[in-house]
N, C-alpha and C positions, 0 to 999 in steps of 0.2 A: 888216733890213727888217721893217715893221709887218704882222703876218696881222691883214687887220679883223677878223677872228672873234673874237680877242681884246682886243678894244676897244671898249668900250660909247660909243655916243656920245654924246659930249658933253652934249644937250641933256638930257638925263634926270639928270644929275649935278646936286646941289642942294648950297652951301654951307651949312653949319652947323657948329657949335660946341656938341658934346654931349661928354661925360664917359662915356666906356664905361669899363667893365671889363671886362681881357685876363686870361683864366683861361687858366695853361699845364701842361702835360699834369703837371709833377711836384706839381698841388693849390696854388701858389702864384698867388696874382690881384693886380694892380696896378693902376691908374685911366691912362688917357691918352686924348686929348684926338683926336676926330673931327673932323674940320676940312672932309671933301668926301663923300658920302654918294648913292648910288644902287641901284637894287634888286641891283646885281649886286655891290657892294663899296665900298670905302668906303677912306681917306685918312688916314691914323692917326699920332698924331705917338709918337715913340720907336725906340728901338735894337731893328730885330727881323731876324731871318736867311731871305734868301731860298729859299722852299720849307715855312719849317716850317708845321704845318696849329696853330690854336687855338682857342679857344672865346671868344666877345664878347658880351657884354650889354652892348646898347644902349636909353639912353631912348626907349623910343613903339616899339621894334623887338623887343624880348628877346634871348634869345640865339640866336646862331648861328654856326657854325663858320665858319673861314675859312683859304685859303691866302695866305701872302705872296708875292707875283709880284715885286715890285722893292722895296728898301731904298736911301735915300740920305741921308746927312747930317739924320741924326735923326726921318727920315720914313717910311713904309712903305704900299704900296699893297695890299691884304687884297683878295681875289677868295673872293666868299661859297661855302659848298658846301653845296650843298643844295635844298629846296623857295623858297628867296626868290630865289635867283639863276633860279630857273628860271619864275617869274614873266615875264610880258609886262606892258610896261613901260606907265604909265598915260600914257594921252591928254592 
């Protein structure tokens, strides 16, 4: 069952196609490809394990940590941690 609480809606969700870079705890950074993007997290394409927390630099955003909430078939849903998520979300 979905808790809305954890579910940013929809409408604040924006498609894009940015080139972040995934910095992971053991100093090794990779490029992959941002595909859905909102103040609270963002839709990221690659092989990532649910739970682990990482670091992202994003174009127009910088860096910001993030957790993985759900992984599927080459895709990963990243829930920000931090001052961005915690942003109210623009009109």
């Amino acid at each position: 069952m979905k808790n809305d609480e954890d579910w940013p809606d929809r409408r604040y969700r924006h498609d894009v196609a940015l080139t972040a870079q995934v910095h992971y705890p053991d100093g090794h950074c990779r490029d992959a490809l941002v595909s859905n993007l909102s103040l609270e997290g963002c839709r990221i394409e690659g092989w990532f394990r649910i739970g682990d927390v990482l670091e992202f630099t994003i174009p127009r955003i910088g860096r910001v940590r993030g957790q993985v909430r759900w992984a599927l078939a080459g895709e990963a849903g990243i829930r920000f941690i931090g001052a961005t998520a915690d942003l109210p979300p623009a009109d």
